[in-house]
C-alpha positions in Angstrom: 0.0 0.0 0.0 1.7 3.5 -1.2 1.0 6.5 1.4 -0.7 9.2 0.8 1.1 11.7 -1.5 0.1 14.6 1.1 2.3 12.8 3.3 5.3 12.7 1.1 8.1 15.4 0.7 8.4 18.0 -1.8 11.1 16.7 -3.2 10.1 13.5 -4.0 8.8 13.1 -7.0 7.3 11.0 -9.6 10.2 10.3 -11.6 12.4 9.2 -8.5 9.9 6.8 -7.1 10.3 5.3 -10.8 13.6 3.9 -10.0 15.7 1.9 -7.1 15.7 3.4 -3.2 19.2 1.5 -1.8 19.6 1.4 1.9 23.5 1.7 2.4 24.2 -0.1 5.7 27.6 -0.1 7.2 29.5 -0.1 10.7 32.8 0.1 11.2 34.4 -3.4 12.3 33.1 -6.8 13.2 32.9 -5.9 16.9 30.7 -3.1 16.1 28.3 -5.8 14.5 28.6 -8.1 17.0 28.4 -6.2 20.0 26.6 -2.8 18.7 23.4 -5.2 17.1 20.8 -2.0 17.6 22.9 0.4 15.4 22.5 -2.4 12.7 19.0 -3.1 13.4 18.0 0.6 13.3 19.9 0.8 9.7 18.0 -2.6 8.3 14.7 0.0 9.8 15.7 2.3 6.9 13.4 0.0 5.1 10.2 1.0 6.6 11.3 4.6 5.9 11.7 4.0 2.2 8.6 2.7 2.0 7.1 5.0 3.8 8.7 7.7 0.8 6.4 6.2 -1.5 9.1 3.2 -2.8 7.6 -0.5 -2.9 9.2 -2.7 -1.0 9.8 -4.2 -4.5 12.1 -2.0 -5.3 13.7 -1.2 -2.1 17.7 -2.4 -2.5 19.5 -3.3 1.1 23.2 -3.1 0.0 25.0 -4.2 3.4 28.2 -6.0 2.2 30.1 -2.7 3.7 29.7 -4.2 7.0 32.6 -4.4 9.4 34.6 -2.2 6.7 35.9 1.5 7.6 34.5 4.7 5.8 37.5 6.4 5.6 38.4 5.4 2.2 36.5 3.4 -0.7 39.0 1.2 -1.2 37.7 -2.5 0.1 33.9 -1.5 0.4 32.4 -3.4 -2.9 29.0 -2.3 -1.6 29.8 1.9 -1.3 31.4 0.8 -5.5 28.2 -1.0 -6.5 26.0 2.2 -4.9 27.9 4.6 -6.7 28.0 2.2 -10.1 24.1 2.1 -9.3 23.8 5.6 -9.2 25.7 6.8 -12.3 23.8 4.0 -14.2 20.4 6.4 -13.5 18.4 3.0 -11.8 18.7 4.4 -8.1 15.5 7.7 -7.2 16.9 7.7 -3.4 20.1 6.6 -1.2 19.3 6.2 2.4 21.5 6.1 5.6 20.9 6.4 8.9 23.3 9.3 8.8 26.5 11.0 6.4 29.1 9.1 8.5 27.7 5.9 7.5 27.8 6.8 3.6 31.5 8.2 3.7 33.8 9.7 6.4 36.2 11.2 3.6 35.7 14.2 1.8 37.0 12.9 -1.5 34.3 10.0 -1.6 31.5 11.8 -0.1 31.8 14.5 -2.4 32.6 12.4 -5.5 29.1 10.7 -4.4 27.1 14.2 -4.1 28.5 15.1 -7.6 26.9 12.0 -9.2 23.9 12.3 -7.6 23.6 15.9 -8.6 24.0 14.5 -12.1 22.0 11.6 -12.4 18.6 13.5 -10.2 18.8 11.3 -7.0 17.9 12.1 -3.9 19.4 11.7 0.0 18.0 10.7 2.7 19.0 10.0 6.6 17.6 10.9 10.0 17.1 14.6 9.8 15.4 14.8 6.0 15.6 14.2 2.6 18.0 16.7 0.6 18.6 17.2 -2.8 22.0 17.3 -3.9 21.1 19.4 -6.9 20.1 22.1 -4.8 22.3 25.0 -3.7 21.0 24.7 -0.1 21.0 20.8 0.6 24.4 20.7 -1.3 26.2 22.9 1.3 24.2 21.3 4.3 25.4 17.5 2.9 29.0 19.1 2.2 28.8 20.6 5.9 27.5 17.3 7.1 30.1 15.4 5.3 33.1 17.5 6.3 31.5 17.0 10.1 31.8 13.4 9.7 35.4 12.9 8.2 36.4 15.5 11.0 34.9 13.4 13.9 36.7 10.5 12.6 39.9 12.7 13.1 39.3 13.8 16.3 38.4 10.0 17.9 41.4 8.4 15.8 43.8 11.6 17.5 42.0 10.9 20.5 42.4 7.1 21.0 46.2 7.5 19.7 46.9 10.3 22.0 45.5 7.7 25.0 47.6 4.6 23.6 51.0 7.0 23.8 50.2 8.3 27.2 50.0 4.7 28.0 52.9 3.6 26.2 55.1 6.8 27.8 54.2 5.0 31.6 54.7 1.5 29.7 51.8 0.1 30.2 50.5 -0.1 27.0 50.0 -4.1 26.0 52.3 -5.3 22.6 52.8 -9.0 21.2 55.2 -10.4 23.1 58.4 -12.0 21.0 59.5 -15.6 21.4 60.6 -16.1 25.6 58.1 -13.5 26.8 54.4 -14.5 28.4 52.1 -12.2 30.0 50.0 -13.0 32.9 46.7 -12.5 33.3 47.4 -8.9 35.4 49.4 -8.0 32.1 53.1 -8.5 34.0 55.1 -9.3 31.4 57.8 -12.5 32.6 60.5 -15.1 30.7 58.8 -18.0 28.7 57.9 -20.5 32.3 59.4 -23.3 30.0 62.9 -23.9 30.8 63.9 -25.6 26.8 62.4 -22.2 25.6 64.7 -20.6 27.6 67.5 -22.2 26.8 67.0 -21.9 23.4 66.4 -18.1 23.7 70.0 -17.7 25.7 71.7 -20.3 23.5 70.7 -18.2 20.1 72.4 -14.9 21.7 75.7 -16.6 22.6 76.3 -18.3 19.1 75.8 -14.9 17.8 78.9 -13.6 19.8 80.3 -16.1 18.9 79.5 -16.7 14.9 79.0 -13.1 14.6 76.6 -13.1 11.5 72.8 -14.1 11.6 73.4 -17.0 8.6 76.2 -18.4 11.1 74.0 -18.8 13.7 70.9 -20.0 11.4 73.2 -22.7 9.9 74.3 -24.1 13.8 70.3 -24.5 14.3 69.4 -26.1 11.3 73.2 -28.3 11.6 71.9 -29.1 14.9 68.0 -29.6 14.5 67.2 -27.0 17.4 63.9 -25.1 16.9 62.3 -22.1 18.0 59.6 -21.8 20.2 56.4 -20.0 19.2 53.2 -19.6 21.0 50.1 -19.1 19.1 48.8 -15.9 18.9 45.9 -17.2 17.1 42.8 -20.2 16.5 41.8 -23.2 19.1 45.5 -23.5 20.7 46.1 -19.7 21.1 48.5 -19.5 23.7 49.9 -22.9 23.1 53.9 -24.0 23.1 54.8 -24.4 19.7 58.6 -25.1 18.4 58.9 -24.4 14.6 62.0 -24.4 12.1 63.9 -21.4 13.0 64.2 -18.7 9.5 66.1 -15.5 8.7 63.3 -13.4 9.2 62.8 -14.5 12.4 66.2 -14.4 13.9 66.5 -11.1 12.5 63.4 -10.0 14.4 64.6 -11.2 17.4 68.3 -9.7 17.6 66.8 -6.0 16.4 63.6 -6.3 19.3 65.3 -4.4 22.4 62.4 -6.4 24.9 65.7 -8.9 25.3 67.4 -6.3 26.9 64.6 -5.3 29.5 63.8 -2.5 27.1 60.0 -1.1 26.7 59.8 0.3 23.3 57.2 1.8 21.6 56.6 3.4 18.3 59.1 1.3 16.5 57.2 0.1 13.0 55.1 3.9 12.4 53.2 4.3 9.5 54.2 6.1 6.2 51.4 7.1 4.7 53.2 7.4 1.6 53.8 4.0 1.1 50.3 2.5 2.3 48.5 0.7 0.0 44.6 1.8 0.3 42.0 -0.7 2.2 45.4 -2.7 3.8 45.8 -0.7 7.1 48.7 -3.3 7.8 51.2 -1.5 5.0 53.4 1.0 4.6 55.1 0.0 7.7 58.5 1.5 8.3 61.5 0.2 11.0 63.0 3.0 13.2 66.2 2.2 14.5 65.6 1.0 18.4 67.2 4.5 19.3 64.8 6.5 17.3 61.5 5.0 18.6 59.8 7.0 20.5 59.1 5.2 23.5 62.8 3.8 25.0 62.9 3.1 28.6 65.4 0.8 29.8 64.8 -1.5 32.5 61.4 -2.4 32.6 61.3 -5.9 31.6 63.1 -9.0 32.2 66.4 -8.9 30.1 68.1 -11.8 28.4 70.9 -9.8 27.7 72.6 -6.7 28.7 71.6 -3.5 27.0 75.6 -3.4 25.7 75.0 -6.3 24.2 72.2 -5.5 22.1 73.9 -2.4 20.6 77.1 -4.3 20.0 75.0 -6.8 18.1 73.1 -4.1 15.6 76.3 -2.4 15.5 77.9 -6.2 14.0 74.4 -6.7 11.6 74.8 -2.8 10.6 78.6 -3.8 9.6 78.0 -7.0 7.8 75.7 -5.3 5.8 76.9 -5.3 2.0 76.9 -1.5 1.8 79.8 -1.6 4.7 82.0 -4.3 5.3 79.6 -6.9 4.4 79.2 -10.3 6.6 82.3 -12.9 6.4 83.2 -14.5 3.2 84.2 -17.7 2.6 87.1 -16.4 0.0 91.0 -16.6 0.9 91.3 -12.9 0.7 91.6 -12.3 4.8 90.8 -8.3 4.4 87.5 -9.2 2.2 85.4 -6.2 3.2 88.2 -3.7 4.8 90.3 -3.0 2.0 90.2 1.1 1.2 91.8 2.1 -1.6 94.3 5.0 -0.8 94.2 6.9 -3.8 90.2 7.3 -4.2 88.7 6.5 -0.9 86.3 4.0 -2.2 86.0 0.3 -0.8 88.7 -2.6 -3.1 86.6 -5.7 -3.4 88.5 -8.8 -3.7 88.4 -11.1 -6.5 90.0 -14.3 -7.5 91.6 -16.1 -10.2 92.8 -19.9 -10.9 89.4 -21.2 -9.7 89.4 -19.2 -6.7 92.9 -20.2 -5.4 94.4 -16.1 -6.4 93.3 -13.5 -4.7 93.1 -10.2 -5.6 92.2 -6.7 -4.3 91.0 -4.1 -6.9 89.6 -0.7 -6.9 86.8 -0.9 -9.4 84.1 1.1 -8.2 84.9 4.4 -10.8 85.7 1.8 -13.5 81.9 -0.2 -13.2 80.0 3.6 -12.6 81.8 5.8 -14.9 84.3 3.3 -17.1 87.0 5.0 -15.7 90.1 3.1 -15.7 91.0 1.2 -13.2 92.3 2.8 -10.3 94.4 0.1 -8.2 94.8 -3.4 -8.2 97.4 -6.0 -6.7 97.5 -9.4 -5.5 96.3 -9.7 -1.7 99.2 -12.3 -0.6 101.5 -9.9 0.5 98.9 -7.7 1.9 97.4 -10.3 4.0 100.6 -11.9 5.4 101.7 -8.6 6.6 98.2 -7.6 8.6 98.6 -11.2 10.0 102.3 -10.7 10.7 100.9 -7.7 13.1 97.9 -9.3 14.3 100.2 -12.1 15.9 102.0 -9.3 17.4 99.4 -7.8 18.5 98.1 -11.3 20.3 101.3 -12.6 21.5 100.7 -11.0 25.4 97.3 -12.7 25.6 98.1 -16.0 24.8 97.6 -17.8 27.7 94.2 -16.1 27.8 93.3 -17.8 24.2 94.2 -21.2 25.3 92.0 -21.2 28.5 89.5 -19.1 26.3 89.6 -22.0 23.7 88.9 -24.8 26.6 86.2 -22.9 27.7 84.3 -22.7 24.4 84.5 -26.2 24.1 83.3 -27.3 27.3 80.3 -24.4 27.1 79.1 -25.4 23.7 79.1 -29.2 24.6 77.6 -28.6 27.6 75.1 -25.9 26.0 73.9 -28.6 23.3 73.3 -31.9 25.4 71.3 -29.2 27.6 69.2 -28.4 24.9 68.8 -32.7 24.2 68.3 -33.3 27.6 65.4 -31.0 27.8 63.6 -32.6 24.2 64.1 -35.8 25.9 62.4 -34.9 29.2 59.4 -33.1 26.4 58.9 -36.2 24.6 59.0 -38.2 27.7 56.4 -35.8 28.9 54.4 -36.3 26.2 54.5 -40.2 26.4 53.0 -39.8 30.2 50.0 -37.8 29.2 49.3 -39.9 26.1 49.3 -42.9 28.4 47.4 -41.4 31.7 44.7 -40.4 29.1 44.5 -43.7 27.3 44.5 -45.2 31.1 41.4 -42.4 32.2 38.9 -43.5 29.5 36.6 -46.6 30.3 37.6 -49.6 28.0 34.3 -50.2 26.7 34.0 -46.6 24.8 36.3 -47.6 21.8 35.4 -44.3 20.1 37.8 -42.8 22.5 40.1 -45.4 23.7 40.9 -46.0 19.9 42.0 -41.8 19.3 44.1 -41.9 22.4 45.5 -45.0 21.7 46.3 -43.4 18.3 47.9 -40.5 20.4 49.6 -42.9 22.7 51.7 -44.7 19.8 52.1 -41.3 17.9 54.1 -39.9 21.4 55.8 -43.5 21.5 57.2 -43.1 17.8 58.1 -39.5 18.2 60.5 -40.3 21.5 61.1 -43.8 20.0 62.9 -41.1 16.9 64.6 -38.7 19.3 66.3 -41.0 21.2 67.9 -42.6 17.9 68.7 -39.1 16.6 70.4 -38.3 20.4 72.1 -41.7 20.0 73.9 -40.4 16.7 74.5 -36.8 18.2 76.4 -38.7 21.2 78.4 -40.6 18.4 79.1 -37.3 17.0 79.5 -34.4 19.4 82.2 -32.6 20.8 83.5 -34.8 23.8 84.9 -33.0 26.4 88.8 -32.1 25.9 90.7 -34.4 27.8 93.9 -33.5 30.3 96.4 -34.5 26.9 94.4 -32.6 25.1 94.1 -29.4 27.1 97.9 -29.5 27.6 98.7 -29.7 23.8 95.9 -26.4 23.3 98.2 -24.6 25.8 101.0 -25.4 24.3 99.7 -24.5 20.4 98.2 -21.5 22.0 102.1 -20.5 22.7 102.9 -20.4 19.3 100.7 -18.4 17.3 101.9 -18.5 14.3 101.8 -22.2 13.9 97.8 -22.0 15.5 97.2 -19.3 13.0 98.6 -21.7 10.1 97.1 -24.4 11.0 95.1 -26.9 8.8 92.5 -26.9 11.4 91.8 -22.9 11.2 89.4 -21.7 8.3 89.9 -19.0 6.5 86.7 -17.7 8.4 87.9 -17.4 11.5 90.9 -15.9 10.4 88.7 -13.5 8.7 86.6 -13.1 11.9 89.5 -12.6 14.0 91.0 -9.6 11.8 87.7 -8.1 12.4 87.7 -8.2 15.8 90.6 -6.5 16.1 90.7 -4.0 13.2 88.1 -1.6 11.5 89.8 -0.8 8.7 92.6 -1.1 5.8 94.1 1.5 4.0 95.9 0.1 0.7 98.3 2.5 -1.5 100.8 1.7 -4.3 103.9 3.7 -4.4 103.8 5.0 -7.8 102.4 2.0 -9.6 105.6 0.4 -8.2 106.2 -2.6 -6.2 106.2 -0.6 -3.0 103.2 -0.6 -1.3 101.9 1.1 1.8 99.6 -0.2 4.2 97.8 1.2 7.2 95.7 -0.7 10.0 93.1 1.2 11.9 92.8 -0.6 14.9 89.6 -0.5 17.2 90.6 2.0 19.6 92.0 4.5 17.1 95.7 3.5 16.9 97.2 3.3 13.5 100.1 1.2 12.4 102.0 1.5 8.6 103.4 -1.3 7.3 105.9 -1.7 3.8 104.8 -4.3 0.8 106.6 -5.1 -1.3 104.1 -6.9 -4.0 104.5 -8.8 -7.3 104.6 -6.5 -10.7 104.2 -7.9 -14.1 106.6 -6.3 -15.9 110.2 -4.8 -14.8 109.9 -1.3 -16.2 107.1 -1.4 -13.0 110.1 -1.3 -10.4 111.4 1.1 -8.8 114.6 0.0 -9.0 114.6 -0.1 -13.2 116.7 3.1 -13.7 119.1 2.1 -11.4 119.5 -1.3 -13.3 119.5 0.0 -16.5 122.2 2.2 -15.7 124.3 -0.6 -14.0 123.7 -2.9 -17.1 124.9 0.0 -19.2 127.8 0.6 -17.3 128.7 -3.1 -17.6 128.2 -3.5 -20.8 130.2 -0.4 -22.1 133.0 -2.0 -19.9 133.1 -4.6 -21.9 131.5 -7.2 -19.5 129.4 -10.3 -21.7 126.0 -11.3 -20.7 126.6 -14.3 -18.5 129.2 -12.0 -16.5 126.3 -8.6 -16.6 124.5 -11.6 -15.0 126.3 -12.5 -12.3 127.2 -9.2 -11.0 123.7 -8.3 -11.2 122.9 -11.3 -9.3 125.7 -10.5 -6.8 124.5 -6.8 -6.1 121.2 -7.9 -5.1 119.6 -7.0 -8.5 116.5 -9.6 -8.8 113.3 -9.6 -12.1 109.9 -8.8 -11.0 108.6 -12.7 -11.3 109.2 -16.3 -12.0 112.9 -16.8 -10.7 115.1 -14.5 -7.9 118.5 -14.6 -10.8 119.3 -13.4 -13.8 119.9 -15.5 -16.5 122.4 -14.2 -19.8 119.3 -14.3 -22.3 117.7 -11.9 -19.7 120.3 -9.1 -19.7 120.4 -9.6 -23.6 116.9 -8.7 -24.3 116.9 -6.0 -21.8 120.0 -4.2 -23.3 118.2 -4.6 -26.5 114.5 -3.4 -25.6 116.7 -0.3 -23.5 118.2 0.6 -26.8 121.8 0.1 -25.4 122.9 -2.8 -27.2 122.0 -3.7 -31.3 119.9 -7.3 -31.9 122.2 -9.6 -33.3 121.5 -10.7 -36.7 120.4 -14.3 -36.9 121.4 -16.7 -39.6 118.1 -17.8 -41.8 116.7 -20.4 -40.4 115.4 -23.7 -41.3 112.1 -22.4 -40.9 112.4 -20.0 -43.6 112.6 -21.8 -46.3 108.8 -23.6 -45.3 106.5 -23.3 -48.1 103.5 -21.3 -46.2 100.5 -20.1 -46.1 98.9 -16.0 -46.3 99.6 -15.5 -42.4 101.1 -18.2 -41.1 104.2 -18.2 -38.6 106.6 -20.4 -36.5 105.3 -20.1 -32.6 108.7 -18.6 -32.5 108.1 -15.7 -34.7 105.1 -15.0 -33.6 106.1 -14.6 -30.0 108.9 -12.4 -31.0 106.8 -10.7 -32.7 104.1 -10.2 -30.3 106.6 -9.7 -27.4 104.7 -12.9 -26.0 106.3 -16.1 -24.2 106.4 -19.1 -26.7 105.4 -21.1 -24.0 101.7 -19.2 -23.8 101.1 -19.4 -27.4 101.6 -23.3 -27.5 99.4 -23.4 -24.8 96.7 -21.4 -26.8 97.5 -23.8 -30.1 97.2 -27.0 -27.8 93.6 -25.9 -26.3 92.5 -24.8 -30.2 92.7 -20.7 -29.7 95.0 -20.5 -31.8 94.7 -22.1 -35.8 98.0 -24.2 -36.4 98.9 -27.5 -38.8 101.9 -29.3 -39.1 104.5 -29.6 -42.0 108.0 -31.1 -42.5 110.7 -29.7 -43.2 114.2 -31.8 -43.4 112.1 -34.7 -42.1 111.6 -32.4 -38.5 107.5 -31.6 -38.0 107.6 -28.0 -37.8 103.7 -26.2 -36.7 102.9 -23.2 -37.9 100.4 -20.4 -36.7 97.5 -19.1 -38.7 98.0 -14.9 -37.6 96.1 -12.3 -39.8 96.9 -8.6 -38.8 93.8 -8.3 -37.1 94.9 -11.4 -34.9 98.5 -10.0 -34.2 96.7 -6.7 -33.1 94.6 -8.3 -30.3 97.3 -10.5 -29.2 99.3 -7.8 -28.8 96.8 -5.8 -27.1 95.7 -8.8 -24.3 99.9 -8.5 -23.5 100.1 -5.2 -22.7 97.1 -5.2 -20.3 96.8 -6.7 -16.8 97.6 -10.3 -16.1 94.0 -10.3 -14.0 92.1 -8.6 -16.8 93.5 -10.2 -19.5 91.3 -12.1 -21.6 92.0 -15.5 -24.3 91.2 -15.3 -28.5 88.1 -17.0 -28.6 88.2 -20.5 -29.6 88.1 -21.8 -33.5 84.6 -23.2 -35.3 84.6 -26.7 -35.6 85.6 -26.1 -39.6 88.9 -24.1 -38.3 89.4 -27.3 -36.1 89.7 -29.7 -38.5 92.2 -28.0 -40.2 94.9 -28.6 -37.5 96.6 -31.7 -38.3 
């Protein structure tokens, strides 16, 4: 039955009852709909008032799939996006809400909904009225009552944030408590009341001092098969003891959370609204460093650490950080990470040759940003047995202290690990008693029971039944403790250092780890592109120490010593001394070549009196060789290196692994090869010699058709 049309507003009309009335229903979260039920049941009343317009119930459109979604942005509220889409197709005469707030509580939305209204004729109802929105007078009362409504969400959101932080400042405030934290029920926070979760917790903070790098101490779990434990936060076993497979993530959460060192903090993860994704209130989450939270008082909880401790570990995850000097590497360069260049400031990465058994330390930073040249580059042998030549110095007084130190280690982590065994044991153990006294409680005539536990009873059984063979094999393979012979010979390695720190039994790591302990810093210089070198150590404490290289150069022009040997060959020669004698004195003075052998042999001084211009080549007779019938391009290995400026014994080494195109003719019954070498060829063999040994790069290798050409 349609009311009477005295009854019935001014402003509705004919033409609006034509179409859809939609009753937008909405409250803010599902406790709102469970516990506030007559705020939803006066909305689902908005019927009656429709109908009461002049609608038929007919045509009367509950859209309530808004419910338990906020109205401070459109984003995630399907039912606000099928209004509006209802709206702009022209099918809705009338929107109703019980008031603005429940329609939109931003601006942007509200007044994007007014503007399509406007458009399309349709009219707004709630409590007070009915406006129209195409009317000067009911658009500034709904823009008034909209801008009312996004500014009392405002006010209660600054208002309940204002009361958390007051809260928080006394720290009181209640926050998710990390792995080895409970609360009780009168919100005092206390350690995890199960001792193996203890354990673990503690036991996770010492391998770090120890392993110094969160993958180090994630691999000693895993190695070991130690879990974390978790309790549920969540479903039918919240607050249950649960040990899971510990992960990155979560041992990185738990060395940056300052709750392990009895701190209450607050305000560490604020949100950028920049970066928040609309309708996902859980995003755009940023990490504030724990001294730049906003809420940091010390001593409140229960600590697992000291508060020194937790800043010396973020200042260790901060430096093995790629962008500083980057966690330990597994590479024999011992300064990987330290190494400053001298000349440019920037940070020498190592790199390695022969299938990783070279290392090298190069300044390439300029050269992979800019293409600049290379700015230094040497091998890291000498480098790193002179900053271990000083860091056995610097550990000769405290030797006694390593070898008890060492002892000590061994019997903690031994002790530390059948602990941890001792305490899954007792669990599982545990776990078999319950199984059994619940099997044992049940009358044996209700087999829809006794059957389960019985189930539950040989589950526990078969778990312990597999932890005690997996203890058996860790007894077969842990650490035992040292014994008295063995203590005695660690004191008496401890006493020499150098044979410790040489020892088979010492990784590259711990060397590595021990450097960093001890310095913060490398400073590398070359001595004008000579073989001099200077190093500095910064040590932690701020003292400084230089040291003199002396490193390997290719090429004896590179020595700083080279005008002083030319001069003394020239002198020799122009006394009329041969080669072999040159030789000799040269060898007698103290005169050595850059590489390969510490003497000089005749054919040595020859060439170098030749390539210095102080002696003429000596004309050779023609050669055997010579008289080959050849090919366009082709060469004896001999010409070619002479040539080239190239040792023979390179190029045969190219020919025998097919860089090189070569066949073989005789000649006076001898089998003499020769090289296929075009111009182009010669150029870029003569361009790989004159660049660096490390950077220097093999002719690529022949097609299969060039191959079968070598005989």
């Amino acid at each position: 039955m349609v009311p009477r049309a005295q009854s019935l507003p001014e402003k509705v009309c004919g033409q609006h009852r034509d179409r859809q009335a939609i009753v937008y229903i909405r409250q803010s979260t599902l406790q709102q709909v469970e516990r506030n039920q007559e705020s939803t049941r006066l909305q689902y009343a908005l019927v009656d008032r429709a109908f009461a317009l002049g609608w038929p119930r007919e045509a009367i459109v509950v859209v309530d799939d808004d419910l338990g979604r906020s109205g401070a942005s459109i984003e995630g509220r399907l039912g606000f996006q099928r209004l509006v889409a209802e709206v702009g197709l022209g099918r809705v005469g009338l929107v109703l809400g019980v008031e603005m707030s429940r329609l939109a509580r931003s601006c942007r939305d509200w007044h994007q909904l007014l503007e399509i209204c406007s458009l399309f004729d349709t009219l707004i109802a709630d409590a007070d009225g009915v406006y129209d929105p195409s009317n000067f007078n009911d658009r500034l009362l709904l823009g008034l009552k909209g801008t009312m409504s996004e500014a009392e969400l405002h006010i209660i959101k600054a208002r309940m944030l204002e009361g958390r932080r007051a809260k928080a400042r006394r720290g009181e405030l209640a926050k998710s408590l990390p792995a080895g934290y409970v609360a009780r029920p009168s919100g005092e926070v206390i350690f995890e009341p199960d001792e193996q979760a203890q354990g673990v917790i503690r036991l996770i903070f010492d391998l770090f001092e120890r392993l110094r790098s969160v993958g180090g101490v994630l691999r000693y779990l895993n190695e070991h098969n130690i879990q974390m434990p978790i309790r549920r936060k969540d479903g039918p076993t919240k607050g249950d003891l649960e040990w899971r497979r510990p992960s990155r993530a979560t041992l990185h959460n738990l060395f940056n959370n300052p709750i392990y060192a009895g701190v209450y903090a607050w305000g560490a993860r604020p949100v950028d609204r920049r970066r928040q994704k609309p309708g996902r209130p859980g995003t755009g989450r940023c990490v504030k460093a724990p001294d730049n939270v906003e809420v940091f008082l010390p001593d409140r909880l229960p600590a697992y650490i000291s508060l020194e401790q937790f800043e010396s570990i973020q200042a260790q995850i901060r430096a093995n950080l790629p962008s500083a000097q980057g966690p330990v590497r597994a590479g024999s360069a011992l300064l990987s990470g330290m190494v400053i260049c001298g000349a440019c400031g920037l940070r020498m990465q190592p790199t390695y040759n022969n299938n990783g058994q070279v290392a090298r330390y190069i300044c390439n930073g300029m050269h992979m940003a800019y293409a600049e040249p290379i700015c230094q580059s040497l091998k890291a042998a000498p480098v790193d047995e002179a900053v271990s030549r000083a860091i056995l110095r610097s550990l000769e007084p405290a030797a006694l202290e390593i070898s008890l130190a060492v002892a000590s280690d061994l019997e903690a982590e031994r002790k530390s690990l059948d602990r941890q065994w001792q305490q899954r044991l007792e669990r599982a153990q545990f776990e078999v008693d319950r199984a059994r006294r619940s099997y044992a409680s049940v009358e044996p005539e209700n087999r829809l029971v006794a059957r389960s536990l019985e189930k539950s009873w040989e589950e526990a059984l078969a778990s312990q039944a597999r932890l005690m063979v997996d203890y058996d094999r860790f007894q077969r393979e842990r650490l035992q403790a040292p014994s008295r012979t063995e203590l005695e010979a660690i004191r008496t390695l401890t006493q020499d250092l150098p044979a410790l720190w040489q020892a088979a039994t010492t990784t590259q790591r711990e060397r590595q780890e021990i450097v960093r302990l001890l310095l913060e810093r490398v400073i590398i210089k070359m001595v004008d592109d000579t073989e001099h070198v200077e190093v500095t150590c910064h040590w932690h404490g701020g003292n400084q120490t230089m040291h003199k290289v002396i490193r390997p150069v290719a090429r004896i022009t590179a020595l700083s010593s080279y005008p002083a040997l030319i001069a003394r060959m020239k002198e020799l020669y122009e006394a009329g001394h041969s080669s072999r004698c040159i030789a000799n004195i040269l060898n007698e003075e103290g005169f050595a070549p850059p590489k390969r052998r510490n003497t000089y042999t005749p054919e040595m001084v020859r060439h170098r009196l030749v390539a210095a211009g102080i002696a003429k080549p000596q004309r050779k007779k023609p050669s055997a060789s010579a008289m080959i019938v050849r090919e366009p391009d082709e060469w004896t290995i001999r010409e070619l290196a002479e040539a080239i400026g190239m040792p023979q014994a390179t190029l045969y080494y190219w020919v025998a692994n097919g860089r090189l195109s070569s066949r073989l003719v005789k000649h006076d019954r001898k089998p003499v090869k020769l090289v296929t070498a075009d111009a182009t060829m010669i150029e870029d063999l003569k361009a790989i010699r004159a660049s660096p040994p490390h950077l220097r790069r093999l002719p690529p290798r022949q097609s299969a058709e060039q191959l079968k050409l070598i005989t």
